[in-house]
Each structure stands twice: as C-alpha cells, then as structure tokens.
Backbone bond lengths (Angstrom), bond angles and torsions (degrees), N, CA, C in turn:
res aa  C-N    CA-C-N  psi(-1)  N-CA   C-N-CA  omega(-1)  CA-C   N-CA-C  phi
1 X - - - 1.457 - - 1.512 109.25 -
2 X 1.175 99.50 144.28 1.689 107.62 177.33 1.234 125.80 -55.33
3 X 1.414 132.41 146.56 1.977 114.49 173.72 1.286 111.02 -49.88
4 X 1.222 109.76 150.36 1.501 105.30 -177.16 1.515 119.75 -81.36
5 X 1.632 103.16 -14.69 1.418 110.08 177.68 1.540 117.48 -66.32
6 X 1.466 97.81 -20.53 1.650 115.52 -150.67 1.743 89.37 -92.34
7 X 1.366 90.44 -87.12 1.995 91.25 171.68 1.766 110.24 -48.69
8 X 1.251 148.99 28.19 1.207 120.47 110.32 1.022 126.19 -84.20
9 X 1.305 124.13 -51.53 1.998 116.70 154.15 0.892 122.81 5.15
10 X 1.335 103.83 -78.38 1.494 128.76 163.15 2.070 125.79 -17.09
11 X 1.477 82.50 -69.59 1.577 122.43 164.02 1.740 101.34 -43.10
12 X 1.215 114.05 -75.37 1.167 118.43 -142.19 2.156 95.52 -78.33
13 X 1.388 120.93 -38.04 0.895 128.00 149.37 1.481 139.54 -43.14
14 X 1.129 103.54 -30.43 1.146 103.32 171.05 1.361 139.49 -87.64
15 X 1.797 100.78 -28.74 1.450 137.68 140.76 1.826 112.49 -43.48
16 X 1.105 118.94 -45.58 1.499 118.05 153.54 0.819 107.78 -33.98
17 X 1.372 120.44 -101.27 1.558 140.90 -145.29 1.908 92.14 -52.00
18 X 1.351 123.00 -40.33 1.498 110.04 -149.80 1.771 82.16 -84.10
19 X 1.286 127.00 -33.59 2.278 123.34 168.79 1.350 100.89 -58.34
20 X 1.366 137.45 -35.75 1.379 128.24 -150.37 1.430 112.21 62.89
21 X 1.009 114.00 53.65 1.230 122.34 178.45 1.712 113.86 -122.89
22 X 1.278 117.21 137.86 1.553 118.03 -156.47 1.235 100.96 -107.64
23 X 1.527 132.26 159.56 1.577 141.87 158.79 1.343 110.51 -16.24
24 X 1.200 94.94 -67.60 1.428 111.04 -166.57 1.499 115.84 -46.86
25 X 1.179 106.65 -41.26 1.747 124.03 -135.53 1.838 79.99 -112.15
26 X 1.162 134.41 -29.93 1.595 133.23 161.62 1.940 100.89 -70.44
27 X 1.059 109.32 -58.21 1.576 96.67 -165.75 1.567 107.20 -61.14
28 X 1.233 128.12 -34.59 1.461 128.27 166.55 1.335 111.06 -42.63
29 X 1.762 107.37 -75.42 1.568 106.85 175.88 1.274 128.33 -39.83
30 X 2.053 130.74 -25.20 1.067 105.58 -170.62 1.606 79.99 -130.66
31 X 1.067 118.12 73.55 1.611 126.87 175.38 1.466 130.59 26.01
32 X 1.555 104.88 23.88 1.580 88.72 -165.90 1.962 94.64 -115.47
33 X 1.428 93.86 -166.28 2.085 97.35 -159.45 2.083 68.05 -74.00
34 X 1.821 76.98 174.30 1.656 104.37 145.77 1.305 121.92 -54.75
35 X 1.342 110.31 -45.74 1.905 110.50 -162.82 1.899 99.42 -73.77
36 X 1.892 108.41 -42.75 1.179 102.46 179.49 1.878 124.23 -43.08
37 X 1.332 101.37 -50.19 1.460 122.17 -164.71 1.862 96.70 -66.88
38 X 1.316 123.59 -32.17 1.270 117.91 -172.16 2.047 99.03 -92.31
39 X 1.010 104.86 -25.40 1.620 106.97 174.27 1.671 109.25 -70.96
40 X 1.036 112.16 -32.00 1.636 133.87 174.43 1.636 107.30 -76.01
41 X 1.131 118.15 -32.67 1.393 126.86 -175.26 1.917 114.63 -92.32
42 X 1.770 96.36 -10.47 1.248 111.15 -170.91 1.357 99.49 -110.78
43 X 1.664 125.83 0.59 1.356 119.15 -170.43 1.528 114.42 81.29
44 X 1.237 133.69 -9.48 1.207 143.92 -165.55 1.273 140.33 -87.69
45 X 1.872 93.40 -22.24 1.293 106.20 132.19 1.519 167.35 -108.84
46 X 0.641 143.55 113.35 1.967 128.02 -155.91 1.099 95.12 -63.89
47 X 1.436 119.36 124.23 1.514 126.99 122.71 1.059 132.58 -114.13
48 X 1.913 103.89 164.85 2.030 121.65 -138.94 2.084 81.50 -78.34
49 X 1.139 110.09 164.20 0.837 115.28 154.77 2.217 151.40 -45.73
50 X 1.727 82.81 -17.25 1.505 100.05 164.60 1.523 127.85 -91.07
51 X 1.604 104.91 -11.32 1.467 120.73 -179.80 1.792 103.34 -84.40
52 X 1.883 109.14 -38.03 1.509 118.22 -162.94 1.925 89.76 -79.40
53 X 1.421 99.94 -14.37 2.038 90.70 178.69 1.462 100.77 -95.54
54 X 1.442 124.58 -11.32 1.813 98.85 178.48 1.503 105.92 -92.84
55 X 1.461 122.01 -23.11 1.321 126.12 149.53 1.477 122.26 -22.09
56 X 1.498 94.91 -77.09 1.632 116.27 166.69 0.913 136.70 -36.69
57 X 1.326 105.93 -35.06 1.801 122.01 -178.38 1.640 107.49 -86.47
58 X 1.680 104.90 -43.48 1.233 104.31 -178.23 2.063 119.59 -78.14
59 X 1.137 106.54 14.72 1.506 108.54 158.47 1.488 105.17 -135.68
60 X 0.900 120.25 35.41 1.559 136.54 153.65 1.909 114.41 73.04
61 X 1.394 100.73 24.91 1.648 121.97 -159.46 1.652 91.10 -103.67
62 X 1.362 114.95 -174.42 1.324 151.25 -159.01 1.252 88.90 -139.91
63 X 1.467 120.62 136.41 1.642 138.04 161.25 1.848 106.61 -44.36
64 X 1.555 97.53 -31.79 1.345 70.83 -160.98 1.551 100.28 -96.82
65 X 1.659 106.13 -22.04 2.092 106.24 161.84 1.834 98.25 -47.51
66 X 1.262 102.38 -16.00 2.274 85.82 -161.59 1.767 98.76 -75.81
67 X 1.700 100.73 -36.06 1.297 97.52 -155.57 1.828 98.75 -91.18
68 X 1.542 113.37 -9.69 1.634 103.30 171.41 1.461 122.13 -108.08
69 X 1.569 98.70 12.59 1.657 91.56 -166.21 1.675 95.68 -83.82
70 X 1.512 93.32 148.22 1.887 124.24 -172.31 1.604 94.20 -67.42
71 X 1.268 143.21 67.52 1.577 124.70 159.17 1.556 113.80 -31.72
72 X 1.317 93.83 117.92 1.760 109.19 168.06 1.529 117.88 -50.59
73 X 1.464 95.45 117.33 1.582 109.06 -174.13 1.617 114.09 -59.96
74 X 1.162 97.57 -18.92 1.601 109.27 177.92 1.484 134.78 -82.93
75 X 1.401 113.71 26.24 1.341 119.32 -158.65 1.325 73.84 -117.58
76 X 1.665 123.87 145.63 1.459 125.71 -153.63 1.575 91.09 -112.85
77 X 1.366 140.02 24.54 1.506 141.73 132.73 1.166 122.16 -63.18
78 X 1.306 108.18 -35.85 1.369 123.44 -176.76 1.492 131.12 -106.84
79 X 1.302 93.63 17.09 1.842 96.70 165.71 1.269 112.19 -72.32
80 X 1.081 150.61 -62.62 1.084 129.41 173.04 1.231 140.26 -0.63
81 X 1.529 106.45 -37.88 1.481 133.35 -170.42 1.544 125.51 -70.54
82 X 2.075 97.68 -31.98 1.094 111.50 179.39 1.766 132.41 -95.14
83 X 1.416 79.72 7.67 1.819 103.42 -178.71 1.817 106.99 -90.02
84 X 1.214 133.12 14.67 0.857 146.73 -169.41 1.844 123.15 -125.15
85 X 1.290 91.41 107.55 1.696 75.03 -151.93 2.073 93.01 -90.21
86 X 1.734 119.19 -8.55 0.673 117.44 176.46 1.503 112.43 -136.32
87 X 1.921 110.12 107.98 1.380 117.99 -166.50 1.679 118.14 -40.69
88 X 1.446 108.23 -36.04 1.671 116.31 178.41 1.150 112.65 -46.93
89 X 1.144 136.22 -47.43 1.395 158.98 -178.94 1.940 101.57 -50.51
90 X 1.463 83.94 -63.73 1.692 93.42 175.72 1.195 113.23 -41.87
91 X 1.271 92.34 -73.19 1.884 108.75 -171.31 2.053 107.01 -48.03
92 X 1.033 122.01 -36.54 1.267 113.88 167.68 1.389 117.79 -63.28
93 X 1.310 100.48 -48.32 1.969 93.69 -172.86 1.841 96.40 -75.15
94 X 0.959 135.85 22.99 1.532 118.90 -173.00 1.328 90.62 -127.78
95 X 1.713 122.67 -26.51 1.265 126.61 152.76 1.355 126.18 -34.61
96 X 1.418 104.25 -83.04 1.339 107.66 171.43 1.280 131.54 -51.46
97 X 1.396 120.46 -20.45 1.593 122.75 167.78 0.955 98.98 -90.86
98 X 1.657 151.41 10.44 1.845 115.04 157.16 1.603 90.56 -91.15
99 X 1.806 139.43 -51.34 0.876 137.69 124.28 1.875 101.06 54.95
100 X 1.838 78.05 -103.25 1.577 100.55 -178.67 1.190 111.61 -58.09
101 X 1.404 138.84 -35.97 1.281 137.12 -152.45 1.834 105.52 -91.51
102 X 1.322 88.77 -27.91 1.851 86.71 -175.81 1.757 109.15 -94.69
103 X 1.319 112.48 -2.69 1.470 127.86 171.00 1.663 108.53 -87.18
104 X 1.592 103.37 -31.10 1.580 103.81 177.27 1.662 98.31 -72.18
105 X 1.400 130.75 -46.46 1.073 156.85 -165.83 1.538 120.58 -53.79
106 X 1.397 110.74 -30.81 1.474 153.32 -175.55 1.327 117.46 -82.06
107 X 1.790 109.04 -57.19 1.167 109.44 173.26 1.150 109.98 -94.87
C-alpha cells in the first residue's frame, strides 16, 4: 500500500484537478502558505486529523471518503503511479528522490 501521506496527496490532488481548483486558490481557502499546500500535496506533510476534515468538508467528502477515495489513474501527473504494479517499490524510489532532493536542498 501506498504512504499514507502520499495517497492523500494524491487524494486531495486529484480532487483538485476534478473542482478546477488550483494550489493557490486551495492554500488560500484553507489558510495555509503555497509551499505548505504543495508539501501536503507531496505527502510531506502530516496533518492532525481536524485539518484532513476541513479538507474533507471542503470537497464535499468524509475524512474517511478523503483518506479511501481511488484517485483517477488518468490525471497525466499521475501516471507514473500506474507503472507500478507493486506500491513498495514506489514508495522507495519516491523515497530516495525526496532523500536526494532535500540533500540537494541542504547544500
């Protein structure tokens, strides 16, 4: 199974794209920066359970529709996703690239 941080990302992104609703125009609505909402969109950040219900509320879902709904494999950000016939696999290589990315980030 996917990280759970990641497949809501996932979740909550994908729920974007199907509102037409942009980064921007979500991190406004639920008060947080730009970088938060895309770290949140990357799995990268944890949030408590009262942040994953105003989410919830604001695409008209249940916390627990947020955290099981199937994101459409077809949203062309997310192909990647479907080349994977075993999520573990995923979750390692997506490992090692934040990994790399916050070590590039560092120096």
């Amino acid at each position: 199974m996917a990280n759970v941080g990641r497949k809501l990302g996932v979740n909550i992104f994908t729920l974007m794209q199907n509102s037409g609703i942009s980064r921007e125009d979500l991190a406004e609505k639920l008060n947080y920066t730009y970088r938060d909402m895309c770290r949140i969109l990357e799995g990268k950040l944890l949030l408590p359970p009262v942040e994953i219900g105003k989410i919830a509320e604001l695409f008209g879902k249940t916390k627990k529709e947020l955290l099981s709904y199937e994101a459409d494999k077809f949203v062309p950000e997310l192909q990647y996703m479907k080349e994977f016939s075993n999520t573990d696999n995923l979750d390692k290589i997506l490992d090692l690239l934040d990994d790399y990315v916050e070590l590039k980030e560092v120096m």
